[in-house]
N, C-alpha and C positions, 0 to 999 in steps of 0.2 A: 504493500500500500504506500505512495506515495502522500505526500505533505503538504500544504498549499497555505499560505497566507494571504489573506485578504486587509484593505487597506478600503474603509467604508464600513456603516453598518446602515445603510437607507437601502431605497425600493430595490435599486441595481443589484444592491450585493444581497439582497434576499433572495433574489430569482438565480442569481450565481450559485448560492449555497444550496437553496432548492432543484437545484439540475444537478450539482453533485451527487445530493442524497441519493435523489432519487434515478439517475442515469448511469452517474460515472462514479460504482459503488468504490472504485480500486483508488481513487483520492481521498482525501481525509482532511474538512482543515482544521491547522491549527492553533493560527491566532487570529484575532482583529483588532487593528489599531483605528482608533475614533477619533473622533476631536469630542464627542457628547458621549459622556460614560453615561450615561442611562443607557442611550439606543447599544451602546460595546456593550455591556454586562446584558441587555434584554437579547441582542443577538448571538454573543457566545452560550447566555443559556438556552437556548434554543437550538444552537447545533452543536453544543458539547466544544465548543473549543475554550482558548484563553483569550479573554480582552488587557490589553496595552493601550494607554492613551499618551503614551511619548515616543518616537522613535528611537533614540537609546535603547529603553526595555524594549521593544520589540526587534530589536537588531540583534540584542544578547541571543535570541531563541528561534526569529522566525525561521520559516520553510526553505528550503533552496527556491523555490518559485513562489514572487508574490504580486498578488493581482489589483491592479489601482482600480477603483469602483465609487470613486467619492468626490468625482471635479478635477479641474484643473488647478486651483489653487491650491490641493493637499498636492496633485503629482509633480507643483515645481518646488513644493516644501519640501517630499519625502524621496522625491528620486535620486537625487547625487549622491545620499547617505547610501541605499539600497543599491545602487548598481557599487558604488568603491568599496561592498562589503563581498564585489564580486557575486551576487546573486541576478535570476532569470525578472524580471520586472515586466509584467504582460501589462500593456496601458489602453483604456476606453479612453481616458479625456485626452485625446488627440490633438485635443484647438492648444493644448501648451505649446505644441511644438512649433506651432504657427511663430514663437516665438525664438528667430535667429539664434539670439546669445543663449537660450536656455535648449535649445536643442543641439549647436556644438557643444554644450558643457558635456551635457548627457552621455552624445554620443565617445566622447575625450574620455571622460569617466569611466565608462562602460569598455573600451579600449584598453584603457590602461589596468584596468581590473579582473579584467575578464568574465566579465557583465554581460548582460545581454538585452535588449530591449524587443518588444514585441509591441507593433502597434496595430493590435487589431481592428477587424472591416466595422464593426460597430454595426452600424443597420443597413450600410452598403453591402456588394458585393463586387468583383470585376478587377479585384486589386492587383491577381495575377496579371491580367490581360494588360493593364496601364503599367506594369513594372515591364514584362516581356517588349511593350513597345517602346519603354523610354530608352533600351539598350540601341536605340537606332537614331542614327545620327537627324538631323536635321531639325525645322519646325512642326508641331504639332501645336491643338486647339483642344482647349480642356476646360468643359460648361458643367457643370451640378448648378440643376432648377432644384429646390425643396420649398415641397408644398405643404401647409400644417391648416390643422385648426389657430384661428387668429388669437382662442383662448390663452394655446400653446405659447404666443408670443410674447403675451402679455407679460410686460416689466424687462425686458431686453433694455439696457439701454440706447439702441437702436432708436426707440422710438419713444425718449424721451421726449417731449414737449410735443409729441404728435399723437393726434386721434387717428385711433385706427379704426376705420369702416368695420363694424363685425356684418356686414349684409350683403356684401358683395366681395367677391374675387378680386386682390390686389396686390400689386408688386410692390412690395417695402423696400424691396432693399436691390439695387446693382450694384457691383465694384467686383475689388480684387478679395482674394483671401483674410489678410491682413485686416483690413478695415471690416469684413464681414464677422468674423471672430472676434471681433471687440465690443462689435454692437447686439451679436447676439452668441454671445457665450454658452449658451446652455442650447443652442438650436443649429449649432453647422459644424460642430466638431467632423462631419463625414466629407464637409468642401476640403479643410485642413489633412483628410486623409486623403483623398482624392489627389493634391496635390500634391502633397509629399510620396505618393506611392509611384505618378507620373513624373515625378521630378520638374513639374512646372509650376515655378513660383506667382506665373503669371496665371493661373488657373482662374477664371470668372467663376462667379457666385450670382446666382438669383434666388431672392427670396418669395416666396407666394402666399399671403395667406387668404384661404380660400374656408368658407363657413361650411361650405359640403362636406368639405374633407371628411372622413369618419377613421383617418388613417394619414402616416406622415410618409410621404411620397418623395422619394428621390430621384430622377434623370438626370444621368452621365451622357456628356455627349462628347466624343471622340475622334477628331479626324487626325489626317498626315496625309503624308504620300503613301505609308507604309499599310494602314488598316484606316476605315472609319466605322466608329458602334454607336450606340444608343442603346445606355443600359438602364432600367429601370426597376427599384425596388420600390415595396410599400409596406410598411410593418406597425402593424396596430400600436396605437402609444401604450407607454405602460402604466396601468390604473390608478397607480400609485404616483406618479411620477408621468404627466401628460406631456411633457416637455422631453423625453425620451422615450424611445422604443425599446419593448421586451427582448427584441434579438441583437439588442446591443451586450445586454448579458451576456446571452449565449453565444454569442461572439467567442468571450474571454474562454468560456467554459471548452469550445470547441478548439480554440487556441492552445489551450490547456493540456486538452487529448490530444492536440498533436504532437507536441513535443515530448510526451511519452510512449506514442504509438509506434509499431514495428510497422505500418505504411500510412503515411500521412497523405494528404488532397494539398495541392498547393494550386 
């Protein structure tokens, strides 16, 4: 049985621990570090592990593989620690990396340690196909539309000092990466993996929110000389947490099995 620590105790890393249980019985986890010892102590007793609420004690103990599930601001707090302790670090909140200097540290760290980072597809898919193609020289075009409920975006600071239409279909947001990740932090961490998967820093972002929606819809759009796609997922928000998809979880969980599996899906 292998080991796993978790970093979060919210909706995400309940549907993680809940896929454990109950799929991949051959893992086990062993700790979880919180910022809110209520929700660590209500979540270790619950799946039998230990809660830590400082990185130090959790660094003393945890697992060889541990799984960010708690934002981006816990993963530019607790990453440098975890990858220079030379451990596997599997990350959902993606949109950190959007940031330059915090993503050479990482990656430096991780290097010099013999760390490892994993930044899994979240609620996308396609991440092979946009890696396979960035190996080829030239220019390529790289569009993620995400569509949500407009509830979903509510409090983004995107759309500070703006009303947003809840009755009709509207585009909040165009630009680049960078500017999109800032304004809506908790809604396009899959643009910021899209790009970093395509290696185009340049990658467009469109925002949509649309009241129909009953589901948070993503379309990748891909040209070059080399291939052109149009890739498109949709994955029910998760009940607990609207502003994220339940197969962002299972993301990590399936991430997880691969790095212990004798054949893995790339």
């Amino acid at each position: 049985m292998s080991l796993v620590s978790v970093i979060g105790a919210g909706s995400l890393a309940n549907v993680f621990a809940n896929v454990l249980h109950e799929f991949l019985p051959e893992f086990k986890l062993h700790s979880v570090l919180g910022r809110s010892q209520e929700k660590a102590e209500v979540f270790a007793s619950k799946y039998s592990c230990q809660a830590v609420f400082n990185i130090d004690d959790f660094l003393k103990e945890a697992a060889p593989v541990v799984v960010e599930l708690a934002g981006g601001a816990a993963l530019k707090d607790y990453a440098l620690p975890i990858l220079k302790s030379g451990r596997t670090l599997i990350c959902l909140s993606s949109g950190a990396f959007a940031d330059e200097d915090f993503k050479q540290q990482a990656i430096l760290t991780a290097s010099e340690n013999n760390g490892r980072i994993c930044i899994v597809n979240g609620a996308i898919g396609g991440l092979d196909f946009l890696q396979t193609c960035a190996l080829q020289r030239g220019s390529a075009e790289v569009i993620i539309e995400t569509t949500k409920s407009p509830k979903s975006l509510l409090g983004a600071p995107g759309l500070d000092g703006r009303t947003l239409d809840l009755t009709k279909r509207t585009v909040v947001f165009e630009g680049g990466v960078q500017e999109a990740i800032k304004g809506f932090p908790k809604n396009i961490n899959v643009g910021v993996i899209a790009s970093l998967a395509s290696q185009k820093p340049q990658t467009k972002v469109r925002i949509v929110a649309d009241p129909a929606a009953n589901s948070n819809t993503h379309q990748i759009t891909y040209r070059s000389a080399l291939a052109d796609a149009v890739m498109e997922f949709s994955g029910k928000p998760d009940p607990a947490n609207p502003k994220s998809s339940t197969t962002a979880a299972l993301s990590a969980a399936a991430c997880l099995k691969n790095l212990y599996s004798p054949i893995t899906f790339w």
